[in-house]
PQR file of N, CA, C, O and H, with PARSE charges and radii, in Angstrom:
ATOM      1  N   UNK A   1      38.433 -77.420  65.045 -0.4000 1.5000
ATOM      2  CA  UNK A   1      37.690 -76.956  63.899 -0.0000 2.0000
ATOM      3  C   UNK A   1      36.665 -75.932  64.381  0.5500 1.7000
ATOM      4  O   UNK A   1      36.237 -76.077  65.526 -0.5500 1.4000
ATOM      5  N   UNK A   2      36.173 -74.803  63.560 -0.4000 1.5000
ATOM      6  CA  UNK A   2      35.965 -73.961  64.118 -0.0000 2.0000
ATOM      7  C   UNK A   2      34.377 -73.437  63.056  0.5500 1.7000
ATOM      8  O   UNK A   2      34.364 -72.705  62.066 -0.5500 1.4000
ATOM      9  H   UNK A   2      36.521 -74.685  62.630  0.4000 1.0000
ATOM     10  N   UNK A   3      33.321 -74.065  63.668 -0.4000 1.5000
ATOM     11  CA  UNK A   3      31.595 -73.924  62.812 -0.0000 2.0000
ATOM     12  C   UNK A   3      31.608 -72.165  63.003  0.5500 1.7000
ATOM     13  O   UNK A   3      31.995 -71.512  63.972 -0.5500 1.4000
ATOM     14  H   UNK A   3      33.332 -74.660  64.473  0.4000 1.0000
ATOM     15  N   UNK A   4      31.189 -71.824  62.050 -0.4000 1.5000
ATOM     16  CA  UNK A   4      30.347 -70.440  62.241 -0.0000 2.0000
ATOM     17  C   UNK A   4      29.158 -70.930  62.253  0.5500 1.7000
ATOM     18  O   UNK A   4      29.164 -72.161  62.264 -0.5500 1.4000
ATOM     19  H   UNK A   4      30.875 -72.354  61.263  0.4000 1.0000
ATOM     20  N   UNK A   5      28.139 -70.452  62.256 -0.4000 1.5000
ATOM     21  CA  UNK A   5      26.391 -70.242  62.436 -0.0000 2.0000
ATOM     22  C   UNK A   5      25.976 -69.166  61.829  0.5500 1.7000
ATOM     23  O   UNK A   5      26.447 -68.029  61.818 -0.5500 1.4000
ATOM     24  H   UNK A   5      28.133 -69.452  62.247  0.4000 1.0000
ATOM     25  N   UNK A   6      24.876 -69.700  61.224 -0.4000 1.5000
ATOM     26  CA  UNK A   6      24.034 -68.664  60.873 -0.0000 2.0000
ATOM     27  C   UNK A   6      24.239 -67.271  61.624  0.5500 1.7000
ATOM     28  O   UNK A   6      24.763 -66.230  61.227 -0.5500 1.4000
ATOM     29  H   UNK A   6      24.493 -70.623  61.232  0.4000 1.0000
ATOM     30  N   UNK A   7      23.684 -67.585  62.770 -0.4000 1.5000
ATOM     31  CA  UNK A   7      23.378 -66.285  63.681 -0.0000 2.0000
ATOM     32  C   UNK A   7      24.654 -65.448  63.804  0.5500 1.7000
ATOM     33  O   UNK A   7      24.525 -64.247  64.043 -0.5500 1.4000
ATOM     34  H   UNK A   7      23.258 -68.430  63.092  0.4000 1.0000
ATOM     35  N   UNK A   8      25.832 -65.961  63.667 -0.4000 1.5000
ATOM     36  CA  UNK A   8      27.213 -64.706  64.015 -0.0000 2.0000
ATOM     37  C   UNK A   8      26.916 -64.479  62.867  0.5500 1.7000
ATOM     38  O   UNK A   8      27.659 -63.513  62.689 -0.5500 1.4000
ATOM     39  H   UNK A   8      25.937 -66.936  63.473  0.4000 1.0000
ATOM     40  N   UNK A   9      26.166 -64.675  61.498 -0.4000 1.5000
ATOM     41  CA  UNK A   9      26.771 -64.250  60.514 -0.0000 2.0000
ATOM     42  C   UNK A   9      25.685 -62.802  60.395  0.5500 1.7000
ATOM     43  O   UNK A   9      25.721 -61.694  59.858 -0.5500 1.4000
ATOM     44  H   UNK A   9      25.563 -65.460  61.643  0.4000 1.0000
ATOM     45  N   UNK A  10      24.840 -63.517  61.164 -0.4000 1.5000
ATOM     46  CA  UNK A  10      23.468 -62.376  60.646 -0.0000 2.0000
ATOM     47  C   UNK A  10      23.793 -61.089  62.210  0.5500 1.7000
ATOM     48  O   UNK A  10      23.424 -59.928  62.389 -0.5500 1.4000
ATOM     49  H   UNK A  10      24.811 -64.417  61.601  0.4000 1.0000
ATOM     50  N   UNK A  11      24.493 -61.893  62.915 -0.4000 1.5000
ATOM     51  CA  UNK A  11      25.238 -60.966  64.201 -0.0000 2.0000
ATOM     52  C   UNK A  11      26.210 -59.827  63.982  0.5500 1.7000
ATOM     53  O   UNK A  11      26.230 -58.743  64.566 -0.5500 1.4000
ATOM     54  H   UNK A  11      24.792 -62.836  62.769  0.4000 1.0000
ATOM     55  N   UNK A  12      27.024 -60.284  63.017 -0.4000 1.5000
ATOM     56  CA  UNK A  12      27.800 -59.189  61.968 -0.0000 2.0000
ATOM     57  C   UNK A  12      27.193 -58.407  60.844  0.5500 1.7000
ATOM     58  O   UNK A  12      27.490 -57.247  60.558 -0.5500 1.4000
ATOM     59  H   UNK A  12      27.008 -61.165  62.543  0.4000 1.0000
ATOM     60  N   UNK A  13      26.317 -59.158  60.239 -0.4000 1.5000
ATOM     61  CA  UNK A  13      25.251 -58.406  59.335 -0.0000 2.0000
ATOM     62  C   UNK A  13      24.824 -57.049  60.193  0.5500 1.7000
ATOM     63  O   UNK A  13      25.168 -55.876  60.044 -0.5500 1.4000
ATOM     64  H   UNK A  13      26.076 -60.100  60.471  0.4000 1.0000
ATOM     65  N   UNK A  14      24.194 -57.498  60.873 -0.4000 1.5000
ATOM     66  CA  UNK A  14      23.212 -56.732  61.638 -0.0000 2.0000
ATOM     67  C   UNK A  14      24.203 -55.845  62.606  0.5500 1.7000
ATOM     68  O   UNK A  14      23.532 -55.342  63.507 -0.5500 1.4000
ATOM     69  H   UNK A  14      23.915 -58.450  60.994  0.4000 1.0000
ATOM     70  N   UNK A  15      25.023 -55.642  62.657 -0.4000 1.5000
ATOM     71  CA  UNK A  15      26.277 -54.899  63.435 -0.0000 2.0000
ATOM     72  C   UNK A  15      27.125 -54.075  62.564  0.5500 1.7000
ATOM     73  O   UNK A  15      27.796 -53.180  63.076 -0.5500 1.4000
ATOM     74  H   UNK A  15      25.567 -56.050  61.925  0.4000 1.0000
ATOM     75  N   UNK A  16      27.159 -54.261  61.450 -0.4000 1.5000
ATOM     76  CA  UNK A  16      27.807 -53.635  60.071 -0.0000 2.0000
ATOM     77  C   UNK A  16      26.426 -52.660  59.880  0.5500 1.7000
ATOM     78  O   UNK A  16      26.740 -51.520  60.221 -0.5500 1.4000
ATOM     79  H   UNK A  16      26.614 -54.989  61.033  0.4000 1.0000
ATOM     80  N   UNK A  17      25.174 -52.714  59.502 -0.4000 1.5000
ATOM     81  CA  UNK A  17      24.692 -52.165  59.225 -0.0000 2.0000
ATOM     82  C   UNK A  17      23.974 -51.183  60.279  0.5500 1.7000
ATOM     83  O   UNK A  17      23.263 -50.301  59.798 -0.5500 1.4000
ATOM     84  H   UNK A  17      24.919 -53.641  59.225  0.4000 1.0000
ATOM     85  N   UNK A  18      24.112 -51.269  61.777 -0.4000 1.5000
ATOM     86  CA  UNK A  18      23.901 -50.563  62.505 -0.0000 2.0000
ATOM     87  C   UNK A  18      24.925 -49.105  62.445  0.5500 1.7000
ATOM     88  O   UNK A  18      24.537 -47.939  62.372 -0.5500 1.4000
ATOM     89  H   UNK A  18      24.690 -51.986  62.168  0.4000 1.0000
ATOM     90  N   UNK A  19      26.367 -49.631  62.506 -0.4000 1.5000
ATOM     91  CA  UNK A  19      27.693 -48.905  62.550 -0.0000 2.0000
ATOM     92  C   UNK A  19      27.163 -47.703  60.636  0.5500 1.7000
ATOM     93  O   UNK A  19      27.232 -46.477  60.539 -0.5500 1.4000
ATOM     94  H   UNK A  19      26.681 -50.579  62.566  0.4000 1.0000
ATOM     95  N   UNK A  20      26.819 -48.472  59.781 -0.4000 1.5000
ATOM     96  CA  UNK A  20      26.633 -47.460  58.717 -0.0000 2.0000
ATOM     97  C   UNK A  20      25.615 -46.882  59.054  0.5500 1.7000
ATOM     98  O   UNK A  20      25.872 -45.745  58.658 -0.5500 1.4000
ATOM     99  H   UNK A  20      26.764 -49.467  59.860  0.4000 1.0000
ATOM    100  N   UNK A  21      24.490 -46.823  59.567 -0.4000 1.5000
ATOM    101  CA  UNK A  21      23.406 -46.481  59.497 -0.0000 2.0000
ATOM    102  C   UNK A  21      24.018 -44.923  60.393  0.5500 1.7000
ATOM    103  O   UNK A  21      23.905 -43.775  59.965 -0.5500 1.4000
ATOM    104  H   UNK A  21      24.281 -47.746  59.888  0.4000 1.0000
ATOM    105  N   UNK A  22      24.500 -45.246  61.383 -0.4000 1.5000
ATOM    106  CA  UNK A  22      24.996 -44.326  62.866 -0.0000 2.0000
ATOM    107  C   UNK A  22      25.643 -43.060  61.422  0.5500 1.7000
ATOM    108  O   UNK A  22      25.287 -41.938  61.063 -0.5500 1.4000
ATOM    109  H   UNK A  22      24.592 -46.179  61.730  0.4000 1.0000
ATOM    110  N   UNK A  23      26.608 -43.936  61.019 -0.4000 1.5000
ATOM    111  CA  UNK A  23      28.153 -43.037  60.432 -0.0000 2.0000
ATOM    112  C   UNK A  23      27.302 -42.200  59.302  0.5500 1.7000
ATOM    113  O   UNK A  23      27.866 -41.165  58.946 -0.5500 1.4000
ATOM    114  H   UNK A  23      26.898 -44.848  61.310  0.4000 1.0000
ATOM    115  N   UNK A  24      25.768 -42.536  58.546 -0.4000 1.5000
ATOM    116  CA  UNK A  24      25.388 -41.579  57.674 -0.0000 2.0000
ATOM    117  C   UNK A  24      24.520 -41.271  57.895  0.5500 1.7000
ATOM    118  O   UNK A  24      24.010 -40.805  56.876 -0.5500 1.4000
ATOM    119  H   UNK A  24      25.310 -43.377  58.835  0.4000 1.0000
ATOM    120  N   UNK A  25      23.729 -41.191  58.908 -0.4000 1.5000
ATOM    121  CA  UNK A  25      23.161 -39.772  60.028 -0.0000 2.0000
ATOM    122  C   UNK A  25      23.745 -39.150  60.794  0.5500 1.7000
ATOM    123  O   UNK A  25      23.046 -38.426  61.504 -0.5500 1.4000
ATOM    124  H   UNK A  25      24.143 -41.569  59.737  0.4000 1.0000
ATOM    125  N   UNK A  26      25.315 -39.118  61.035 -0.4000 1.5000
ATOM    126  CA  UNK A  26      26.292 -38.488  61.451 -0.0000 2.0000
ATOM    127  C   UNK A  26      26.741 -37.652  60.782  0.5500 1.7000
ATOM    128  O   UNK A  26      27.141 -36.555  61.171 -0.5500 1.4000
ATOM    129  H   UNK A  26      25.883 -39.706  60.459  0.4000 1.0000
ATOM    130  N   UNK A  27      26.729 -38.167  59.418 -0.4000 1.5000
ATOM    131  CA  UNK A  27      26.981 -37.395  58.075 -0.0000 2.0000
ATOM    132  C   UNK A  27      26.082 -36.420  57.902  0.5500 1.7000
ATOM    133  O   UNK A  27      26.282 -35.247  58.217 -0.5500 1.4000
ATOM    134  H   UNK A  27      26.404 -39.059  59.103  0.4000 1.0000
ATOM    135  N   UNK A  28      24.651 -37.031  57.198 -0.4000 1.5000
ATOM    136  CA  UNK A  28      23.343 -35.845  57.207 -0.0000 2.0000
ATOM    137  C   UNK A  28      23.398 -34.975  58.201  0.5500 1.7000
ATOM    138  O   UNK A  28      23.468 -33.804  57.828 -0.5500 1.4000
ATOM    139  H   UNK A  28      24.489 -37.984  56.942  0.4000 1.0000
ATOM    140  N   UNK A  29      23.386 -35.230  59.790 -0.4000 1.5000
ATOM    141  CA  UNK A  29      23.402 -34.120  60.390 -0.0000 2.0000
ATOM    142  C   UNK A  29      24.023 -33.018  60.190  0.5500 1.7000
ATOM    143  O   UNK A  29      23.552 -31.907  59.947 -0.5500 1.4000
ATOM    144  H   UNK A  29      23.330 -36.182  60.092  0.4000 1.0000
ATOM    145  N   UNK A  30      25.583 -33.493  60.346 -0.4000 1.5000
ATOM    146  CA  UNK A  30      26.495 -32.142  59.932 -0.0000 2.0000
ATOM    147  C   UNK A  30      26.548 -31.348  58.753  0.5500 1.7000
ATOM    148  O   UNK A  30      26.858 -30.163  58.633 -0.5500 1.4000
ATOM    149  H   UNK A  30      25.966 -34.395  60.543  0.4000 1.0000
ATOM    150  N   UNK A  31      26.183 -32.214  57.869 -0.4000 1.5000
ATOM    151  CA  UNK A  31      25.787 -31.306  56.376 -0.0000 2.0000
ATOM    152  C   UNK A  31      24.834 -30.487  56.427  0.5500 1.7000
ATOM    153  O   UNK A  31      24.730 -29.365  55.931 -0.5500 1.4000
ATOM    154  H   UNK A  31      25.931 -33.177  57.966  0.4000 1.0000
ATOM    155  N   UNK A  32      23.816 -31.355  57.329 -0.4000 1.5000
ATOM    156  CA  UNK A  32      22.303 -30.465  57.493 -0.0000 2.0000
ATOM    157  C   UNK A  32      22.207 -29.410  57.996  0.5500 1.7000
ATOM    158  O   UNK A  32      21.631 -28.457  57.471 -0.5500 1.4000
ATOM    159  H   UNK A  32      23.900 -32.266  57.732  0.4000 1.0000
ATOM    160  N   UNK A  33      22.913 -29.393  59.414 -0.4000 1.5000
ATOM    161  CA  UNK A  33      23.462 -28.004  60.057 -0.0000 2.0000
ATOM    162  C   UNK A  33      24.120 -27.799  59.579  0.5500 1.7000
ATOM    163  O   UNK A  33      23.811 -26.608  59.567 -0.5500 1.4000
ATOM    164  H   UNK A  33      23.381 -30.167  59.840  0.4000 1.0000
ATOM    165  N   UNK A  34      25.654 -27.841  58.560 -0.4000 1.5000
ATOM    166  CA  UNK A  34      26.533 -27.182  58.151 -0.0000 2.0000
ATOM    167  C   UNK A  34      25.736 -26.119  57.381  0.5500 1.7000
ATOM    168  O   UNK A  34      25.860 -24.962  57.784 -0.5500 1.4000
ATOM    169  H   UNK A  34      25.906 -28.809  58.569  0.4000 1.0000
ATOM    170  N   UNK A  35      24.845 -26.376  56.213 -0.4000 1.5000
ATOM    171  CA  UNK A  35      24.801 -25.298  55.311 -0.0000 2.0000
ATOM    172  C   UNK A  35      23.166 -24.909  55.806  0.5500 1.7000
ATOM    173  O   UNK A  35      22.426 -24.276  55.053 -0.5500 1.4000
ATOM    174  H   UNK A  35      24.744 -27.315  55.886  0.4000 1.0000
ATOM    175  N   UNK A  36      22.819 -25.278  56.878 -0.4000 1.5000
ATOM    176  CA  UNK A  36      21.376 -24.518  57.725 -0.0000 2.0000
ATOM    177  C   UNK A  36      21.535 -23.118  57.482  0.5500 1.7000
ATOM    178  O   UNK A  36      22.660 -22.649  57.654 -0.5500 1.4000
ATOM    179  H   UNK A  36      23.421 -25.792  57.490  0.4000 1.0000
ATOM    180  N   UNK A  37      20.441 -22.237  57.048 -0.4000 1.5000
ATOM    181  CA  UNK A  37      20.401 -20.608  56.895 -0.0000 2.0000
ATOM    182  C   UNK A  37      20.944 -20.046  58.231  0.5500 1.7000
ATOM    183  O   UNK A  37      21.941 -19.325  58.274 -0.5500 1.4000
ATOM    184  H   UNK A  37      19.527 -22.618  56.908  0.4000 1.0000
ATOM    185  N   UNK A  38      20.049 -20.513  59.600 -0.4000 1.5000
ATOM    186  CA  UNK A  38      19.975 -19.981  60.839 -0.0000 2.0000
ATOM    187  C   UNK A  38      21.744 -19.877  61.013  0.5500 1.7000
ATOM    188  O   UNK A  38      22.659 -20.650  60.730 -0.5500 1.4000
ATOM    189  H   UNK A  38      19.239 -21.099  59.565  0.4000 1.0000
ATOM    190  N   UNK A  39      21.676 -18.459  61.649 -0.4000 1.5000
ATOM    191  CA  UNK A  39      23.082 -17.947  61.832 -0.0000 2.0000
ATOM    192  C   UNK A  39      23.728 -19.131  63.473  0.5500 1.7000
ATOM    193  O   UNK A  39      24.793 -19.436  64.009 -0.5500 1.4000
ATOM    194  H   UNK A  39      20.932 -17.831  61.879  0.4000 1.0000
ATOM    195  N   UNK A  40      22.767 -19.305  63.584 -0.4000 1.5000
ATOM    196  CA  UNK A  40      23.308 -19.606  65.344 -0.0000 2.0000
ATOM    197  C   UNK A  40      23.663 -21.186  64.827  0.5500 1.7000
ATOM    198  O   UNK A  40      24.719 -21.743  65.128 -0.5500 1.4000
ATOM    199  H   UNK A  40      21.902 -19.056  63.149  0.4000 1.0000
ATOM    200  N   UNK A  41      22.982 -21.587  64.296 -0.4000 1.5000
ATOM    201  CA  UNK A  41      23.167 -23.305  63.681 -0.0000 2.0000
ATOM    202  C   UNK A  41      24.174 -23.377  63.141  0.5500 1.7000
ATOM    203  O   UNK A  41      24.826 -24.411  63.289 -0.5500 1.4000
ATOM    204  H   UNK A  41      22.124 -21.135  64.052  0.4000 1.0000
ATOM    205  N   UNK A  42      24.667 -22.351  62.345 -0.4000 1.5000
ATOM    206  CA  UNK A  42      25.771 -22.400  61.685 -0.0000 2.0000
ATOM    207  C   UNK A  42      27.522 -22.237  62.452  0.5500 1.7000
ATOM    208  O   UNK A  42      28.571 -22.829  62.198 -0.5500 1.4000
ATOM    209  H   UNK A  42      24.138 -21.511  62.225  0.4000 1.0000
ATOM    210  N   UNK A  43      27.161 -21.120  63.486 -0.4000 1.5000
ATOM    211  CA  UNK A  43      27.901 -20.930  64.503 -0.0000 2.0000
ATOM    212  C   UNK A  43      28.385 -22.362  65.338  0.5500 1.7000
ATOM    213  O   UNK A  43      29.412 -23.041  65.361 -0.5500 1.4000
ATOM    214  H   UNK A  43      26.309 -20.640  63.692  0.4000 1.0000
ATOM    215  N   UNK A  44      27.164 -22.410  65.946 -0.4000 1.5000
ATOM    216  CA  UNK A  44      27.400 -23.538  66.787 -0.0000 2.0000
ATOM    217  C   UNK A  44      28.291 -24.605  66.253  0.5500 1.7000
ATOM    218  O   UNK A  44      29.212 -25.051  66.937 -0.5500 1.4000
ATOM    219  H   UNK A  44      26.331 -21.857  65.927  0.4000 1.0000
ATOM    220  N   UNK A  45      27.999 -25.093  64.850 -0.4000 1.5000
ATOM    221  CA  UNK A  45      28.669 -26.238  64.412 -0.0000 2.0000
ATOM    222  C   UNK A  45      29.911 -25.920  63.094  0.5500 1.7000
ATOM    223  O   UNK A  45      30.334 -26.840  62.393 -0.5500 1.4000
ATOM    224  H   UNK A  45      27.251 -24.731  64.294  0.4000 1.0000
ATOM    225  N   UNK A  46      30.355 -24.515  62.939 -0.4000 1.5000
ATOM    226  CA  UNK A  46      31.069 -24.371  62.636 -0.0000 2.0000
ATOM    227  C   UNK A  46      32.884 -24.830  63.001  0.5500 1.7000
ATOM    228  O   UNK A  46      33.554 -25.177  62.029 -0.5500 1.4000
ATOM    229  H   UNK A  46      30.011 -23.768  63.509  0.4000 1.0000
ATOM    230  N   UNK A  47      33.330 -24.809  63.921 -0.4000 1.5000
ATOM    231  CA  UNK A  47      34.502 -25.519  64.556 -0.0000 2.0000
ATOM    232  C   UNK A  47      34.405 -26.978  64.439  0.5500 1.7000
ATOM    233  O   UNK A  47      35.248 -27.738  63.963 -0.5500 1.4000
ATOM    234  H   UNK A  47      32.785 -24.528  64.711  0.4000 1.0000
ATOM    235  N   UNK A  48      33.495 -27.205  64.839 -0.4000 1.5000
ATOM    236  CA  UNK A  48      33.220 -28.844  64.634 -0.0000 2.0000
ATOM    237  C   UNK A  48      33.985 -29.238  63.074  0.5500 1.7000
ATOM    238  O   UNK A  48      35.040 -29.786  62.757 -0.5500 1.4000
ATOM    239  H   UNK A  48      32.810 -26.588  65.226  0.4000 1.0000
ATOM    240  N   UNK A  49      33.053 -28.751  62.473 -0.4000 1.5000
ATOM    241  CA  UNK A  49      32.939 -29.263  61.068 -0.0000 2.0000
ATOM    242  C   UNK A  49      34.589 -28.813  60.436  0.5500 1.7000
ATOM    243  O   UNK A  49      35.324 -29.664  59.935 -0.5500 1.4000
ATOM    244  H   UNK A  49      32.195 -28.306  62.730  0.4000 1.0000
ATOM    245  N   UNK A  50      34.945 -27.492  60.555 -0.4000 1.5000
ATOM    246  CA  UNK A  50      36.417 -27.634  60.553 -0.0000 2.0000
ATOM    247  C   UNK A  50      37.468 -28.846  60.915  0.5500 1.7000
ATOM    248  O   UNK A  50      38.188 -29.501  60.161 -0.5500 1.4000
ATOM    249  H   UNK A  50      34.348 -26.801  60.961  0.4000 1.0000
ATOM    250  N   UNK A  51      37.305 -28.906  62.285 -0.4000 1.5000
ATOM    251  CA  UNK A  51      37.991 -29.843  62.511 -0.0000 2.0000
ATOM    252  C   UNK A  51      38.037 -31.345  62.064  0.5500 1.7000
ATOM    253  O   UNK A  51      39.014 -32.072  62.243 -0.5500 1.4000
ATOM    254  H   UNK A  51      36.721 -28.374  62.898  0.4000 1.0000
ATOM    255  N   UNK A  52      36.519 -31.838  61.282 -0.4000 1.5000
ATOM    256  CA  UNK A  52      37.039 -33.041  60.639 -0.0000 2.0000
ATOM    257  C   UNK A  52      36.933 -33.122  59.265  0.5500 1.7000
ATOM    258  O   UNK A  52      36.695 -34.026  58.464 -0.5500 1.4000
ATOM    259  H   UNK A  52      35.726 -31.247  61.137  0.4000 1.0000
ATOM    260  N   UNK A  53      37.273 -31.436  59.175 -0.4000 1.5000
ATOM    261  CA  UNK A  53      37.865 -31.289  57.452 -0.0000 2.0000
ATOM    262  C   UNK A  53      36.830 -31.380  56.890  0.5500 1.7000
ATOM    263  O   UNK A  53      36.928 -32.159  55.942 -0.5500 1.4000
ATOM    264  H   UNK A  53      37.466 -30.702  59.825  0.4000 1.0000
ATOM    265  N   UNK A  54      35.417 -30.771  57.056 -0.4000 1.5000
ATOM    266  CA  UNK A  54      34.392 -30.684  56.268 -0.0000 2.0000
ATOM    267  C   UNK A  54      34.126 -29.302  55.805  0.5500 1.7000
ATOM    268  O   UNK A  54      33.674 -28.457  56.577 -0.5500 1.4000
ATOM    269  H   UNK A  54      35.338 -30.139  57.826  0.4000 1.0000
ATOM    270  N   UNK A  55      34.363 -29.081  54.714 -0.4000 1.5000
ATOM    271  CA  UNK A  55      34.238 -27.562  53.912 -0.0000 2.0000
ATOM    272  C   UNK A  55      32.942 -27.122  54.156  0.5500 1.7000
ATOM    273  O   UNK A  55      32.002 -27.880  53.917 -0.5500 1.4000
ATOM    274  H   UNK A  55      34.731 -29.768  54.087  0.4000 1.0000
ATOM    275  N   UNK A  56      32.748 -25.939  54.625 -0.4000 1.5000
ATOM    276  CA  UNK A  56      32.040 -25.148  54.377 -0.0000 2.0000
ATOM    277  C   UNK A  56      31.835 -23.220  54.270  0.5500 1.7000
ATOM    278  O   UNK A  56      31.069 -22.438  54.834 -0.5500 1.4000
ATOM    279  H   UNK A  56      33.511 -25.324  54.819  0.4000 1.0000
ATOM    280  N   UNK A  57      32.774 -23.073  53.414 -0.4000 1.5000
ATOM    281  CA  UNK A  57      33.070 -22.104  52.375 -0.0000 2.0000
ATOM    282  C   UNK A  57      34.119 -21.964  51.619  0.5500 1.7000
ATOM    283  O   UNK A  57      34.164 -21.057  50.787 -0.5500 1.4000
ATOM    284  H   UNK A  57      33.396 -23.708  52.956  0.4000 1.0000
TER
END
């Protein structure tokens, strides 16, 4: 028979919400630099953002 505990549960809690937290400041960033004025910001992270199919024009 097989107890869970509190703590794996709040161990997965707290591990789920680390992993989202990462994946949508991963997000903001590239949006943030994607449509940044600065020509070089835009450069730099232009290929990037292509490649995981994020439009920007």
């Amino acid at each position: 028979m097989t107890t869970i505990t509190a703590t794996s549960h709040a161990s997965t809690a707290s591990r789920a919400a680390g992993l989202l937290g990462t994946a949508l400041l991963g997000v903001l960033l590239i949006a943030g630099v994607g449509f940044a004025s600065m020509p070089a910001v835009h450069d730099a992270t232009h290929d990037v953002r292509h490649t995981l199919s994020f439009p920007c024009h």
